[in-house]
C-alpha positions as CSV (number, residue, x, y, z in Angstrom):
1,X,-63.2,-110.7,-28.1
2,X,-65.5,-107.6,-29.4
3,X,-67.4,-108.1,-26.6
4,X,-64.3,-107.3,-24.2
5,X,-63.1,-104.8,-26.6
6,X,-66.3,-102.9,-26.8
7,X,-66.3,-102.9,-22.5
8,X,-63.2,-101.5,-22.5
9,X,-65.0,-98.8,-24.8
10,X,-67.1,-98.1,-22.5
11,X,-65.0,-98.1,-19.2
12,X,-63.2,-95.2,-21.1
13,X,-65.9,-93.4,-22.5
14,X,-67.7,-93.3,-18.3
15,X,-64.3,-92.2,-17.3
16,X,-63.7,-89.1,-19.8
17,X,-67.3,-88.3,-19.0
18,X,-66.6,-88.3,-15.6
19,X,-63.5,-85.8,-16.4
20,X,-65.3,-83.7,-18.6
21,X,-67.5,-82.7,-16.1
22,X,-64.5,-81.7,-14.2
23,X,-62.6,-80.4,-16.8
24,X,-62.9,-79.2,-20.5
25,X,-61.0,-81.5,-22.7
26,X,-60.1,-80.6,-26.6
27,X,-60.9,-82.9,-29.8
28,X,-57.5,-84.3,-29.8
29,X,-57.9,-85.6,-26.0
30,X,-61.3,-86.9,-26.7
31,X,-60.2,-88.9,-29.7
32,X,-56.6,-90.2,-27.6
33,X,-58.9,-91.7,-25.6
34,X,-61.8,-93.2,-27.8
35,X,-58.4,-95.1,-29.5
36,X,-57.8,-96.2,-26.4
37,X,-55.0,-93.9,-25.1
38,X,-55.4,-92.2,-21.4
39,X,-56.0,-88.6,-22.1
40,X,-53.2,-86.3,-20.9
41,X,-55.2,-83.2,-18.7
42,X,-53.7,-79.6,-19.4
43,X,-53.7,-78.2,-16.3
44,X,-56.3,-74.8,-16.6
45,X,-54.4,-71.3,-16.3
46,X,-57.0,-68.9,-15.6
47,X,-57.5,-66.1,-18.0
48,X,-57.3,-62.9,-17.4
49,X,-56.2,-63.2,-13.8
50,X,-54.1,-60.7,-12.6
51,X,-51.4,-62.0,-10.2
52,X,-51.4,-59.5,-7.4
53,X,-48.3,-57.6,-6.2
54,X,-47.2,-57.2,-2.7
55,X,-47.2,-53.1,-1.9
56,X,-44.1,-51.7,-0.1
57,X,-44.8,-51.2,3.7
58,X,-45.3,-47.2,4.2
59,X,-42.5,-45.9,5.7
60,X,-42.9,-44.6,9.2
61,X,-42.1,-41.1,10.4
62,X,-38.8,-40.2,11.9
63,X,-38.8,-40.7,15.4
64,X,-36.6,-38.3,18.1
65,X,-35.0,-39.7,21.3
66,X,-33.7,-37.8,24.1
67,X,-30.5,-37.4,24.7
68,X,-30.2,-35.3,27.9
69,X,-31.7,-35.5,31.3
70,X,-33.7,-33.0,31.0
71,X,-35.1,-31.0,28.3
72,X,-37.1,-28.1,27.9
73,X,-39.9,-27.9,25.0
74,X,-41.1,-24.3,23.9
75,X,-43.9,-22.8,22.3
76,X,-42.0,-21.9,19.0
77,X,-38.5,-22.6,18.1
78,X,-36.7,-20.1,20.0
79,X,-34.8,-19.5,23.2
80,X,-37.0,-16.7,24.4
81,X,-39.7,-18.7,23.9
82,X,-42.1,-19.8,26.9
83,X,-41.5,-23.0,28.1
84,X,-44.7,-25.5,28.0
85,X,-43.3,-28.9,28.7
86,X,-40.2,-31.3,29.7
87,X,-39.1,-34.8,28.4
88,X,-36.5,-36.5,29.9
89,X,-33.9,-38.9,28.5
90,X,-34.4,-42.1,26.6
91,X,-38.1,-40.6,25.9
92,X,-39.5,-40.9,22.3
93,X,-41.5,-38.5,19.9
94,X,-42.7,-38.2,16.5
95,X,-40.6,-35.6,14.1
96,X,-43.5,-33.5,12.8
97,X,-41.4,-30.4,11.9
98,X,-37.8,-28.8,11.8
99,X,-37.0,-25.3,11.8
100,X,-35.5,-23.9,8.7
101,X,-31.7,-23.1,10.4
102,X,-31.6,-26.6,11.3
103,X,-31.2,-25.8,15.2
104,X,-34.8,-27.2,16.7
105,X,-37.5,-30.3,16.0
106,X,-41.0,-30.1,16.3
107,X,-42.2,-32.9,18.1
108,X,-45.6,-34.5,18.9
109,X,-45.9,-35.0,22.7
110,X,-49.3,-35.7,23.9
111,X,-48.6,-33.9,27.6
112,X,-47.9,-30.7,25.9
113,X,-50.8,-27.6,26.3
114,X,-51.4,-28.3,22.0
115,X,-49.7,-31.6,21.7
116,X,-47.0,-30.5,20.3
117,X,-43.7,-28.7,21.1
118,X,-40.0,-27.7,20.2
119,X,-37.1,-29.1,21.5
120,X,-33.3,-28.0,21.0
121,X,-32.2,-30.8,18.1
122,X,-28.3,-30.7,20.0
123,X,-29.9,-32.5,22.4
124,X,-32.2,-35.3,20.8
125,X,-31.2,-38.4,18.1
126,X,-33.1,-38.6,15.0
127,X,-33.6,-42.1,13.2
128,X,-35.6,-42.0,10.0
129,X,-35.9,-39.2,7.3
130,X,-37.3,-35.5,8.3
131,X,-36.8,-34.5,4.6
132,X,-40.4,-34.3,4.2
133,X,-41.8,-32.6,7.4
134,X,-43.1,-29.1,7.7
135,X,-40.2,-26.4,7.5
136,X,-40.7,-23.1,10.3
137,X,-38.9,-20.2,10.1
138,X,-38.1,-19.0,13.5
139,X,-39.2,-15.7,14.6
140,X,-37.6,-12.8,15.0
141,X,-37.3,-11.4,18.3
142,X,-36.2,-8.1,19.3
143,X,-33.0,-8.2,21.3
144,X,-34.1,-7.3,25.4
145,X,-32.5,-4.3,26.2
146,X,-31.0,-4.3,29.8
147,X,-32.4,-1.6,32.0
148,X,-29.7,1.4,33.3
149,X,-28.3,0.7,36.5
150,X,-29.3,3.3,39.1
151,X,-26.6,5.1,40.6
152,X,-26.4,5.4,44.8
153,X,-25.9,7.5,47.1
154,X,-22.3,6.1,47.5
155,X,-21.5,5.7,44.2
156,X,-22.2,8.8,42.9
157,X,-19.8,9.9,45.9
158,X,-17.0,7.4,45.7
159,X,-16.4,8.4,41.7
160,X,-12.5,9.9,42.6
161,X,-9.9,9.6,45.1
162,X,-9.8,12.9,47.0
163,X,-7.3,15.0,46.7
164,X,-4.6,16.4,49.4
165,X,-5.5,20.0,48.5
166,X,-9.5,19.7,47.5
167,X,-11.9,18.7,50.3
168,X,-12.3,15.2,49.5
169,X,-15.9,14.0,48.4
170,X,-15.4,10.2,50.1
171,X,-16.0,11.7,53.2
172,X,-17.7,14.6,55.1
173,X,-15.1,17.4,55.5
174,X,-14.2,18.1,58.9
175,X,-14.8,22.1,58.6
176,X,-17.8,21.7,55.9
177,X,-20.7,23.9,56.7
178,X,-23.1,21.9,53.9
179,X,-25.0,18.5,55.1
180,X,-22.0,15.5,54.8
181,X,-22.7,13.6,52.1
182,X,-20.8,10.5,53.6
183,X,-24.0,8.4,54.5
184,X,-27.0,7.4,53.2
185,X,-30.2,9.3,54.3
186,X,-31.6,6.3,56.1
187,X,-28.4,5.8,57.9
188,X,-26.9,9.4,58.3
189,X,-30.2,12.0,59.4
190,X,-29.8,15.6,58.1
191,X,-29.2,17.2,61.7
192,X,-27.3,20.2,62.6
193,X,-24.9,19.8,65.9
194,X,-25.7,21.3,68.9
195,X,-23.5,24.1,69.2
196,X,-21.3,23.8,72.4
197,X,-20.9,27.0,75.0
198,X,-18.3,29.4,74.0
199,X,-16.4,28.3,76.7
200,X,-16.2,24.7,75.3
201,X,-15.6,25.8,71.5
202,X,-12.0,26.4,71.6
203,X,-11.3,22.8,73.6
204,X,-9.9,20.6,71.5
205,X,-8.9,17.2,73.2
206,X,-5.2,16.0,71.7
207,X,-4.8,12.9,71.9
208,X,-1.4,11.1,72.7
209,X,1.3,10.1,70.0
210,X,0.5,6.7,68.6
211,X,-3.3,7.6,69.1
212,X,-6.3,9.4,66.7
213,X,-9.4,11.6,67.5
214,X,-12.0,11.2,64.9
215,X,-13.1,14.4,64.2
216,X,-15.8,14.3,61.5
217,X,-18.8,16.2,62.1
218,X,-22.1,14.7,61.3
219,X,-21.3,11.4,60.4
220,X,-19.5,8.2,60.9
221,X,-16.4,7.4,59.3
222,X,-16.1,4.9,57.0
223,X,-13.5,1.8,57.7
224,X,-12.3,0.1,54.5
225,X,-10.1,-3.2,54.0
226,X,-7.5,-1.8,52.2
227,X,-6.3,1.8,51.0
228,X,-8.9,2.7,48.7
229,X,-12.2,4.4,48.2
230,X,-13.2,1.2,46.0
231,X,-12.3,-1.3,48.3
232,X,-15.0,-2.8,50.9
233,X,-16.3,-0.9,54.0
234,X,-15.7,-3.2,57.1
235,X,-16.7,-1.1,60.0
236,X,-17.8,2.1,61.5
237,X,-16.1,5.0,63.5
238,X,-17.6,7.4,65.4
239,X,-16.8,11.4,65.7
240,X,-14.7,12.2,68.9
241,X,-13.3,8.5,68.8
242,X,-10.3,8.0,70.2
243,X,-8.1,5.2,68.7
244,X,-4.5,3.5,68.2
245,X,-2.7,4.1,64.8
246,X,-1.1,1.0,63.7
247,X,-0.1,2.2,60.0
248,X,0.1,5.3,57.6
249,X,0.0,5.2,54.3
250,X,2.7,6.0,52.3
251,X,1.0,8.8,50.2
252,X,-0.5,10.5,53.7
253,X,-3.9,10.0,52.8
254,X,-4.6,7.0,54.8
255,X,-4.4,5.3,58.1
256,X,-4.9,1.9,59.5
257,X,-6.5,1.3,62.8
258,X,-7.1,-1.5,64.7
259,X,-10.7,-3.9,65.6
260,X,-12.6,-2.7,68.8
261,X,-14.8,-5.3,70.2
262,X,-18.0,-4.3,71.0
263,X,-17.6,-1.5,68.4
264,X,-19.1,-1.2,64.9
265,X,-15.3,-1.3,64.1
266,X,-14.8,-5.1,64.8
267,X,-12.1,-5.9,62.3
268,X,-9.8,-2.9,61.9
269,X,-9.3,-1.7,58.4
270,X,-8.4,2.3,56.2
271,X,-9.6,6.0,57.2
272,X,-9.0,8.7,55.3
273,X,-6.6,10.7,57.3
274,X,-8.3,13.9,56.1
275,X,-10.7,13.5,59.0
276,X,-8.3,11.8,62.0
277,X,-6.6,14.1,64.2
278,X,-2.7,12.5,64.7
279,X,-1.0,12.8,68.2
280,X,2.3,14.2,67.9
């Protein structure tokens, strides 16, 4: 009986060696199990250990997608600003800056002459927060002012309707010593006419009710579309013409003639009856 007793002894005493080098055990657990009684194990908790902590995943930069088809990117946010790029639609680009009115995005496109570029932010979505990219104030550019239009020839005489009693400035006057100012210089040289023999002056060819002899000097007379210095010039007549009368005016100051094929009058149009010579 001691001799079993003291085995068992034994048996426990290889067996909490054994642990002990495993494990540290207190007084209490050594003397549990010299009595006989299995030692209960604490589990170890490591001193001093600090249990680590996940880190939130940095947020990415907002990100810009195209909305149109096509859209221009510019130097600088501006409208007058040179145009260095193009995206098209469904295209995607980092946010790296805004403008400070809120109107254009800076984005980071790697085909652009620096990388970078600005883009009109009607036409682009924005997912993510801007709130902490670079702020531009856009320049100030002075307003192009539009160069003065350079008055012609035929504007400058065209400016008023002529007058019944004034030699009329639309047209060359029919007894005007001066140059006609009707035509432009490329179109109407600065000759003087051939006088005609004395015997020829006084002839004056009438021509027959219904008809009209063209009698400006110098120049051709202008055919318009309708009654009125302003309206379009449609053809040509030439001085000593003959032609029919279809229509006069109701003031007296104009007269409608007909087209002449093979004429530089190929429609018909408006003369200023100041220089036709009526049939009666």
């Amino acid at each position: 009986m001691f001799n079993q007793k003291f085995g068992w002894i034994a048996v426990l005493m290889a067996i909490s060696i054994a642990v002990a080098g495993c494990q540290p055990m207190t007084a209490e657990q050594m003397t549990n199990m010299l009595a006989g009684q299995l030692a209960t194990l604490q589990t170890p908790v490591a001193v001093g250990t600090a249990t680590p902590t996940l880190e939130p995943a940095q947020e990415e930069g907002a990100v810009a997608t195209v909305t149109a088809r096509s859209l221009r990117v510019r130097a600088f946010p501006s409208m007058q600003a040179e145009v260095i790029a193009g995206v098209r639609e469904g295209e995607q680009y980092p946010v790296i800056g805004r403008s400070s009115d809120g109107l254009w995005l800076e984005l980071a496109i790697p085909r652009a002459p620096e990388g970078r570029g600005w883009v009109s932010a009607n036409f682009v979505t924005v997912s993510g927060s801007i709130a902490d990219v670079r702020v531009v104030t856009p320049p100030v550019l002075p307003t192009p002012t539009p160069a003065p239009a350079i008055a012609t020839q035929e504007a400058a005489e065209e400016t008023a309707e002529p007058e019944a009693t004034l030699a009329p400035t639309e047209e060359p006057a029919a007894e005007a010593t001066p140059v006609p100012t009707e035509e432009p210089a490329e179109e109407a040289p600065e000759a003087t006419p051939t006088p005609l023999p004395e015997e020829e002056t006084g002839a004056v060819v009438t021509p027959e009710p219904g008809f009209a002899l063209v009698i400006a000097e110098g120049a051709r007379l202008r055919v318009r579309a309708e009654p009125s210095t302003e309206a379009p010039i449609v053809g040509w007549l030439q001085p000593g013409e003959i032609i029919p009368v279809e229509e006069v005016s109701e003031d007296g100051l104009w007269v409608r003639v007909p087209g002449v094929p093979g004429t530089q009058n190929l429609t018909g149009g408006w003369v200023l009856a100041e220089f036709l010579l009526l049939g009666q």
